[in-house]
N, C-alpha and C positions, 0 to 999 in steps of 0.2 A: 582290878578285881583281886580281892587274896579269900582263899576257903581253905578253911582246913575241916577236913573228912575223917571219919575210921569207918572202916571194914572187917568185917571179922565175919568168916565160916566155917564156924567151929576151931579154929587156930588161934596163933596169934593172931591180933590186930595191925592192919596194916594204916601206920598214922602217917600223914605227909602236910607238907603246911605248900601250897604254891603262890605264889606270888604275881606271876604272869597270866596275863587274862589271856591268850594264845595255848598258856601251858594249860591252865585251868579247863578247857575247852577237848585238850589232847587227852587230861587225864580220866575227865568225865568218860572219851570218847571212847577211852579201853576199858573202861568197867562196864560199860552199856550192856557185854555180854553176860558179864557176870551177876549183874543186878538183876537183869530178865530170867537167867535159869534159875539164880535164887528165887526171886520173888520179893528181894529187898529184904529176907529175911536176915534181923542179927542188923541191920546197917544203922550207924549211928552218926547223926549230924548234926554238928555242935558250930555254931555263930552263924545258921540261916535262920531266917523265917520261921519260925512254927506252922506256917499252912505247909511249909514245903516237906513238914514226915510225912503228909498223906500220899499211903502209895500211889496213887492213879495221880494225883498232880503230878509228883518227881516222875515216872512214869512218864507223860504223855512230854515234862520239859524236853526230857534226855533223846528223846523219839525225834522230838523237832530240833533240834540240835542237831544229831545228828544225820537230818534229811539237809539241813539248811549247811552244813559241813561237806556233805556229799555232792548239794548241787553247784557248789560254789569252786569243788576241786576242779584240776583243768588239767594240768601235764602234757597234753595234747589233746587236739580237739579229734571226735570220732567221726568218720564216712569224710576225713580230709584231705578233697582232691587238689590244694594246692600245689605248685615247686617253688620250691629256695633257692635263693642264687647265693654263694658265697661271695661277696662283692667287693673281694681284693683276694690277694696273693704275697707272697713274701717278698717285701720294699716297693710296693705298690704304691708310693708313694704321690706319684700322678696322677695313675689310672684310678683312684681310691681316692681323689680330692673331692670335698664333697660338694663342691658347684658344679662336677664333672657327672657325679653319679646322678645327679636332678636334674643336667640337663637331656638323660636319657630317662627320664620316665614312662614317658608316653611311648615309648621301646618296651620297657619291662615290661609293664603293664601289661600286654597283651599275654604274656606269657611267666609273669613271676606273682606270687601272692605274698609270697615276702623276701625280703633281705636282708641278709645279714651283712655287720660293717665293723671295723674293727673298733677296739676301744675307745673311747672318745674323748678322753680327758686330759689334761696334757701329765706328761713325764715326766718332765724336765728336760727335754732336747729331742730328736727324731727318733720317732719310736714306734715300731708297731702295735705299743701298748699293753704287753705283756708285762713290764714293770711299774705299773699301776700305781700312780702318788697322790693326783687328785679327784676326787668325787664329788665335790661340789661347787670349787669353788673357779676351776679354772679349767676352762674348755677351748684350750687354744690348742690344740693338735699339730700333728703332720701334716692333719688330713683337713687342714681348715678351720675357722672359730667357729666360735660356737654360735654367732648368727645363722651361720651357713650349714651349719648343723641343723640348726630348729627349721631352715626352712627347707632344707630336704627331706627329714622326715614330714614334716607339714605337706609340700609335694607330694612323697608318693602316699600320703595318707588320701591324699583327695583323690590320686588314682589309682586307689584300693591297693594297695602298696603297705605293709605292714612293716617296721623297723626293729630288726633285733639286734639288742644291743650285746656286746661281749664284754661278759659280767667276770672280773678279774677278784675273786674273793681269798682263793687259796693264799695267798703271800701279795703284800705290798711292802712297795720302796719306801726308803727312810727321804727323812730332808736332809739332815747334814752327819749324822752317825748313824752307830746302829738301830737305837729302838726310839727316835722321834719323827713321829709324823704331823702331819700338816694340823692347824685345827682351822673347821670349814662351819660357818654357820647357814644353815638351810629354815628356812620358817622360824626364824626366832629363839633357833635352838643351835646352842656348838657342839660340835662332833670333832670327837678327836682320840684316835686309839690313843693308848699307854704302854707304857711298857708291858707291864703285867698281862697283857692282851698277845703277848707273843710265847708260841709250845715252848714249854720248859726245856725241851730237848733239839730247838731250831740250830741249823745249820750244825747237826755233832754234837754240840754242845759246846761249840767256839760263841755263839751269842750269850750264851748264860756268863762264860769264863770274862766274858768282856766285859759284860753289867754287871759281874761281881766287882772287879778291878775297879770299876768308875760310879760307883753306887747305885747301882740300877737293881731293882727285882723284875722277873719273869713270870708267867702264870707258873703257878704248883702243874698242870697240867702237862702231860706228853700231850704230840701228833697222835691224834687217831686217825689219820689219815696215812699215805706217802708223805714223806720229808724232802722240800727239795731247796739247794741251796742258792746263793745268791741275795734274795729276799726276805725279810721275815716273815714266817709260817703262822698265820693266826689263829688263835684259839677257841675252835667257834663256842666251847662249853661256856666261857664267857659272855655275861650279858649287858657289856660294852661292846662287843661283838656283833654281838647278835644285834643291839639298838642303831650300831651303824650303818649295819648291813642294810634293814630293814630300810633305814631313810633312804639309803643310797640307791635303795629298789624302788624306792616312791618316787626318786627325785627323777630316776630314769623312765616310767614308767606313765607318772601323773603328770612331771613337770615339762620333761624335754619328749615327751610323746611316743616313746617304745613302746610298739606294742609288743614285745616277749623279749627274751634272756637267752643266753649264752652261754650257759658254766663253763669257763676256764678250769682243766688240771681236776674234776673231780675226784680224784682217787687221793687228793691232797685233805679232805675231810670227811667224817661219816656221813653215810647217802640221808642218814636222817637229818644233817640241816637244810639239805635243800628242800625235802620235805617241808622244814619248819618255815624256811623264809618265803617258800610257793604257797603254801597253804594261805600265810596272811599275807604279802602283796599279790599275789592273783594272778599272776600273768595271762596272758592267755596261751603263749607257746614259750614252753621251758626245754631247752634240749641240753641235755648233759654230754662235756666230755670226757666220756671213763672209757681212755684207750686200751683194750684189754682184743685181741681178736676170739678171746674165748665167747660162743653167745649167750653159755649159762651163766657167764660172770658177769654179762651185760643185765641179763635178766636179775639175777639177785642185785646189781645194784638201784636197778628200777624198784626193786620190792622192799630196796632200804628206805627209799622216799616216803612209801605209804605213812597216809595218816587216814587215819580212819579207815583202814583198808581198799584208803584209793590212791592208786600212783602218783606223783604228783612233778613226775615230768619225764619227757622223752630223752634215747640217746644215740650217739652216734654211732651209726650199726658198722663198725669195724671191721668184724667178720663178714660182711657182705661185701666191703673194701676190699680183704684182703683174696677175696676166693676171684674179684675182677682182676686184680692185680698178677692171679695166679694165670688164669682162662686167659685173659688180652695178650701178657707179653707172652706168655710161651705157647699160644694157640691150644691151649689144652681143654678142647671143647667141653671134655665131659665133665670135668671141675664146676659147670654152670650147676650141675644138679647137687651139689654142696648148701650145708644149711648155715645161713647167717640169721641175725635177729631178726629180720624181717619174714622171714619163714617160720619159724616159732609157732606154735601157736596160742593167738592171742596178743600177740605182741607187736603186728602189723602197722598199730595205733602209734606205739612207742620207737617206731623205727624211723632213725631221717638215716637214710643210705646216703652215699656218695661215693665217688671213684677216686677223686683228687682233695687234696687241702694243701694249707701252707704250710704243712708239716711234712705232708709225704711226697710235695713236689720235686722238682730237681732244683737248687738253686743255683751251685755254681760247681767247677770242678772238686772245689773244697770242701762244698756240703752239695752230696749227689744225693744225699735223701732217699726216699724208695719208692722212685716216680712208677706209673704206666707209661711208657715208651713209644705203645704199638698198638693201633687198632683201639686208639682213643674216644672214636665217634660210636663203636659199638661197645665200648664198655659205658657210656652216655645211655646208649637204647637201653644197655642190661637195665641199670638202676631207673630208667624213667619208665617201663613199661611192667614194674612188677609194684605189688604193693609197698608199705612205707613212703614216706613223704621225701623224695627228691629232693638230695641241695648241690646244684650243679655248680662246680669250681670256674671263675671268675678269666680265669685262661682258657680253660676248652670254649665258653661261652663267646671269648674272641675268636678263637680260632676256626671253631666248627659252630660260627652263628647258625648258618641254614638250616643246618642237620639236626642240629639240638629245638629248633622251632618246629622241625615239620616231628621231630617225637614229641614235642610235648604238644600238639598239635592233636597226637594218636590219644596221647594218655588221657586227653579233653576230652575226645570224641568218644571214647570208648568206655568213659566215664570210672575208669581207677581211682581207686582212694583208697588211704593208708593201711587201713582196715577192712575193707569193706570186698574187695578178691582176693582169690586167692592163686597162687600159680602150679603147676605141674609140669616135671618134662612132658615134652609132646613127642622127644625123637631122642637119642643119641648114637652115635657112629665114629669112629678115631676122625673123619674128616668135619664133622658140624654135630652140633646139642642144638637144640630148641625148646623155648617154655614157650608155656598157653598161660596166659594168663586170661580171665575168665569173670564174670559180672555177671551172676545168674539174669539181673533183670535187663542185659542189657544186649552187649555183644563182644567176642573173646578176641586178644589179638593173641598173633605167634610172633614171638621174634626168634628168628634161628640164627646160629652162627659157624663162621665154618663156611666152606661149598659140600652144593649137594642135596641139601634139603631141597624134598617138595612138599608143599602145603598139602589137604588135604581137598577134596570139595567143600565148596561152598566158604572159600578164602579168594579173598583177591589183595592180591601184592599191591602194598600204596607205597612203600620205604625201600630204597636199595644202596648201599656203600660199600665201603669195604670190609669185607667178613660178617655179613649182616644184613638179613633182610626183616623187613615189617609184612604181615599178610592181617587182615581184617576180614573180620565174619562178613558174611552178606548182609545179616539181622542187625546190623549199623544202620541201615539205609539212612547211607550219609552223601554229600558229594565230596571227592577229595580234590585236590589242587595241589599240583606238581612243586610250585614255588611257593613259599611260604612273604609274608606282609616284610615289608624294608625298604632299604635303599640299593637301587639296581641302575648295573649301566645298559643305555641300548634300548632296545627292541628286546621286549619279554615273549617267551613260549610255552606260556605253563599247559602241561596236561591237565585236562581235565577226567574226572573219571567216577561211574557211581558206585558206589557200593551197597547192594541192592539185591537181594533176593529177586527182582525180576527183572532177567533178562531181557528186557524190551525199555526200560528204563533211562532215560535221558537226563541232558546236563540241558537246564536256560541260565544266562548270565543275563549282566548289564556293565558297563564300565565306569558309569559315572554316578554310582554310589544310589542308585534305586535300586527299589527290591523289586527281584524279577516276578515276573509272571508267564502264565502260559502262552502270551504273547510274544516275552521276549526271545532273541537270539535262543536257537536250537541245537542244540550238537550231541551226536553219539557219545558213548563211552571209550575214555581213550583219543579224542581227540584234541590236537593240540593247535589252541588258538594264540593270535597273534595282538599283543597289545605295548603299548609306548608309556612307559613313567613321564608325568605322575596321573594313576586314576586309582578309582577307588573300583576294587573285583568284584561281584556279588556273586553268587552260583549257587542254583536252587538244585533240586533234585525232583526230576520231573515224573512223574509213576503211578498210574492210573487215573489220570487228568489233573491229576495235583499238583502244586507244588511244594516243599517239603521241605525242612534243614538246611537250610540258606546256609552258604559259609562265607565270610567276607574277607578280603585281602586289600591291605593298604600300600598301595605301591608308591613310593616315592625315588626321582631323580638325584643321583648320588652326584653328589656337589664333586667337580674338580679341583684340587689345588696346588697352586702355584708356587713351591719353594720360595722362602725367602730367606733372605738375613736379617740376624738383627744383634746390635752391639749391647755389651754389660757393661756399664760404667761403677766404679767404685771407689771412691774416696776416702781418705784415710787420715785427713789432718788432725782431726778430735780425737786419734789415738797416738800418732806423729809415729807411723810404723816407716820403715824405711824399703821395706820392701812385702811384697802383696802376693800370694799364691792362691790359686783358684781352684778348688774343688768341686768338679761339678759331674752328674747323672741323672738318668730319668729321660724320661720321652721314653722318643723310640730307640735309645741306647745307642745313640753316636754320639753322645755327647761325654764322654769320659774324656777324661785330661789326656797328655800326650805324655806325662808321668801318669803312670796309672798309681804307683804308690804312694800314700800319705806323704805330703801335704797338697800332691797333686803338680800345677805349672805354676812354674814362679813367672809371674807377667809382668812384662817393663814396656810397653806401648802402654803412651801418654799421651794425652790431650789436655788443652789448657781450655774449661770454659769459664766466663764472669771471674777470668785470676785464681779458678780453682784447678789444681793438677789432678787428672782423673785415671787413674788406670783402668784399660777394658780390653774386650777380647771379643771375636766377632764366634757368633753361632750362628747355624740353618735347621731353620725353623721346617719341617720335609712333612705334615700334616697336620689337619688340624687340634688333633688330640697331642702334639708333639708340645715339648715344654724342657726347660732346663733348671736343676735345682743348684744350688750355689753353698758353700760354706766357702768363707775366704779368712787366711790366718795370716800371720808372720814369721819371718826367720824360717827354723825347721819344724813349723808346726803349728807353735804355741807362743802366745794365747792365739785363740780362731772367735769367729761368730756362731751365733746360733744359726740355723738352717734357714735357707730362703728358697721357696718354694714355687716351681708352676711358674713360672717364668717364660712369654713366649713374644714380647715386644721389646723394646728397645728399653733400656731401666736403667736409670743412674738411683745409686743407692749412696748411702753416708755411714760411715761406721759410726755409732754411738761411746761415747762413754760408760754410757750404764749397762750394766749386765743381768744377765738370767742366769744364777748364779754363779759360775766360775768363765763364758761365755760372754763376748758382745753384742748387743741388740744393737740391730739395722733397719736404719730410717729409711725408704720410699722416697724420693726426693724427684720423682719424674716431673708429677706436675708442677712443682716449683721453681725446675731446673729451666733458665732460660732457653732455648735450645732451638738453633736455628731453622728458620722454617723457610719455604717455597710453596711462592703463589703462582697457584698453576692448574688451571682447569684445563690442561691437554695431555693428559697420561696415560699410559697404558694400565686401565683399571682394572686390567686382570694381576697387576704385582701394586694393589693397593690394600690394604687391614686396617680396621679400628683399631682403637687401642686394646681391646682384649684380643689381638691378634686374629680377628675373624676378617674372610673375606668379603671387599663391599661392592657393590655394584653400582654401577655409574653415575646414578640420581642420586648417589649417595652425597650430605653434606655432612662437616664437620673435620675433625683433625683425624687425617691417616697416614699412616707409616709406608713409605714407600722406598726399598734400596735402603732399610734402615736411618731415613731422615722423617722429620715429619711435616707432612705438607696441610696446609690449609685449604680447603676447598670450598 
């Protein structure tokens, strides 16, 4: 689409030629006000249509433009009672494999509306992604290919499960110097930045000094953004940029099934391209990161997005981070009454809160970062019990499974959404603070913190831990349920209890997944019954012959497991190394060398299989989520292989000749490898595993690993 327009009221004339049918759309979108208080008087338009002078036509176009602009924006969606789970942590490289995260689905699901997941493209060696090289063409990760990609987002999309992807635009990595990137072709079409697509002013101006020296040119453009080095800084005013971007939002969005984005490092380009790339791929959830703990500077970068005078994406409320960070470790209750983005007003919509990320976590004593410490389970309730949209970090979620279920459990029942409550202190005192947050059509919770607080009438306490209780209105007439759906060991005792404006009000269940009736099992408020995993909970609320707000719990029998070992074989002829070092980490962190420094243990146990010399080393394997990652090099270092990952069965590997680029690729050679077996249906099948290391049970046929050999059954 190209128009070229003049304006003039009473001044000069303002002539512009656009070229872009997105721009064309933006530039209509800001004259619309000025066209209507003129009257279109003085407007002059030159290579349209002649029907299109008549005022009431351009008139009723420009109206519908921009209704069809308006109803199309998204940023965040409004009255959004979902939570996000951040779904890794810094070198998450196990817990973060994406056959791992799919095969918890039907987990989230009961409690997550979306996920987020780290970059997905590969980078050229173990990465968390942050150095960003390919977008289209190659989706082999840390975290898994790109099969296993499509079909976890595919999974949790069937079990209403939404995937956001982390969109890395502010800077990409080169291929082999400074300003060459990949070129990737997507529908028929190649994509490929250029030099002249990176700030004039990247890294100081050592990138410009470099492309001078070797013939390179730079955009004429600075950063309008922060400048950060390492990477190069792209140019978003560029419309090689901008065309990139754009696929790379389709391909994630249309192709490989995101449903929303991520922005890495926003404060690295003006708020107005997110604007421009939201407005035309569409997301449905856009959350920006513009680390600032200021919430006015939150807010104007939300107001930089507008197009058409609508946001055009959410962001990470900082400020409400950091006032958790302040109240948790130092117990400083009344700090809760401090305002972050999510208190704002109007800005409820635009807010995803959180306590923790991979930035502010602890990582090691080298990088101690600027964790929460103390009273983690109740900096959890803060953020899940007020408005903005919840994104719970992927470690507390391990740690304090239960607790984080039975709040988000509260935030369900009491029906919070982003927008849509609002909170108030309810109490403060140097020993405990407490907010109400409140849902005119529904019913208010209190989370207090601290000791000390008492509720008010007509609250009944359903949540208690440490430094932190939950009370709920009456006007829920809900049932609650002590224990929340999972995997448990034993004999269960969930309370049961109503929450009910009438005192006389009872609990009926069932166990085996029917919906109760006034028939079934009866019990007082407060009483705590006795049940055996695995069954299915159901619990009515029983109150003036009715039955009412069923709540259901799925309990399942927590598998036990049996340690094992299992050996890593590796072979080295096709490279004719003379001696093999093992670098390895991951699982449940026993598995680091006995050199903890690079290049890790030089290993000389050998085994001869089919006249091949094998070097290996034994591991224990201590659950089932446990796993061991592998790089193995030569000499003091170098060369090494690419990374080998999620490793939890016995594996003979080959080192390859070919590389990924300065790196050797490793061939898989288990099932090829002859390797002695035992015929033997009398074992002890509690230290028996398939080949994906899972535990089998006795009718089990096929090849399992036992004692690290593998037997036929």
């Amino acid at each position: 689409m190209r128009l070229r327009f003049c304006v003039s009221r009473g001044e000069e004339p303002f002539l512009a030629t656009v070229c872009n049918t997105q721009a064309c759309y933006l530039y209509l979108f800001d004259f619309l006000h000025f066209i209507i208080i003129y009257n279109f008087a003085a407007i002059k338009l030159i290579s349209l249509p002649n029907k299109l002078l008549m005022k009431k036509t351009l008139y009723i176009l420009l109206l519908t433009l921009v209704a069809t602009l308006g109803a199309k924006a998204q940023g965040w969606p409004m009255k959004y009672e979902g939570v996000m789970l951040q779904g890794f942590y810094w070198d998450s490289y196990s817990q973060t494999q994406w056959t791992n995260l799919q095969s918890q689905a039907d987990e989230l699901s009961e409690f997550f509306k979306l996920v987020w997941i780290p970059q997905s493209a590969n980078c050229g060696g173990q990465s968390m992604g942050y150095d960003d090289l390919y977008w289209f063409s190659n989706y082999n990760s840390s975290f898994g290919n790109e099969n296993e990609l499509r079909s976890m987002i595919s999974t949790f999309k069937q079990k209403g499960i939404g995937t956001i992807a982390d969109v890395v635009i502010n800077h990409r990595k080169n291929v082999s110097n400074w300003v060459d990137f990949p070129a990737e072709t997507y529908k028929g079409t190649t994509y490929q930045l250029q030099s002249t697509d990176i700030c004039a002013d990247d890294d100081g101006g050592e990138t410009k000094k470099w492309a001078t020296q070797n013939g390179y040119q730079l955009s004429q453009n600075k950063d309008d953004g922060e400048g950060w080095g390492g990477m190069r800084d792209l140019d978003h005013n560029s419309q090689n940029v901008q065309k990139n971007v754009l696929a790379y939002l389709d391909f994630l969005l249309n192709d490989l099934g995101y449903t929303g984005v991520r922005y890495d490092m926003t404060k690295g380009y003006a708020g107005k391209w997110t604007g421009l790339y939201n407005s035309t791929a569409k997301p449905t959830y856009s959350v920006g990161e513009y680390w600032d703990g200021n919430a006015t500077a939150l807010k104007s970068w939300l107001e930089s997005t507008k197009v058409g005078d609508q946001i055009q994406s959410a962001a990470f409320d900082f400020p409400t981070r950091y006032i958790a960070r302040d109240v948790f470790n130092g117990n400083a209750w009344s700090k809760i009454a401090n305002s972050g983005l999510a208190k704002m007003n109007g800005m409820g919509r635009y807010a995803i809160t959180f306590c923790e990320n991979h930035d502010t976590e602890y990582r090691s004593a080298q990088a101690p970062q600027d964790p929460i410490t103390k009273n983690i389970a109740a900096a959890n309730a803060y953020i899940l019990l007020i408005n903005g949209t919840p994104c719970v970090f992927l470690k507390h979620w391990i740690d304090y499974k239960d607790e984080i279920k039975q709040l988000i459990y509260a935030r369900q029942v009491a029906g919070i959404t982003n927008d849509g409550s609002r909170y108030i202190a309810a109490a403060t005192n140097s020993n405990y603070s407490a907010i109400r947050t409140t849902d005119n059509n529904h019913c208010d919770v209190i989370t207090a913190f601290g000791s000390g607080y008492s509720a008010p009438a007509g609250f009944t306490q359903i949540i208690s831990g440490t430094n932190y209780q939950v009370y709920m209105s009456n006007t829920a007439e809900q049932p609650w349920i002590s224990i929340p759906s999972g995997e448990h060991e034993g004999t269960l005792y969930p309370t049961l209890s109503a929450i009910s404006a009438d005192a006389s009000a009872k609990l009926v269940y069932t166990t085996d997944g029917t919906t109760p009736t006034t028939s079934s099992k009866q019990v007082a408020s407060g009483t705590k019954v006795t049940l055996s995993a695995p069954c299915t909970l159901k619990v009515g609320l029983l109150s003036g012959g009715t039955v009412k707000s069923i709540q259901t719990r799925q309990y399942t029998a927590k598998q036990t497991f049996d340690g094992y070992d299992i050996n890593v074989y590796v072979n080295v002829d096709k490279v004719g190394w003379s001696r093999v070092n093992f670098w390895t980490w991951g699982g449940d962190g026993s598995h680091s060398p006995k050199n903890t420094a690079w290049p890790g243990d030089a290993v000389t146990q050998k085994t001869t299989i089919n006249g091949k010399t094998w070097y290996y080393q034994t591991y224990r394997i201590s659950s089932a989520s446990d796993c061991v990652n592998f790089v193995w090099s030569t000499a003091s270092g170098s060369p090494q292989t690419v990374d080998v990952s999620n490793i939890k069965q016995t594996s003979y590997f080959e080192i390859s000749t070919e590389k990924e680029g300065a790196k050797f690729k490793v061939t898989d050679v288990t099932e090829t490898t002859s390797i002695p077996t035992i015929q033997n249906d009398k074992y002890r099948i509690q230290d028996a595993y398939n080949l994906s290391g899972q535990r089998v049970e006795k009718d089990y046929r096929g090849i399992i690993i036992k004692n690290g050999k593998k037997i036929l059954k």
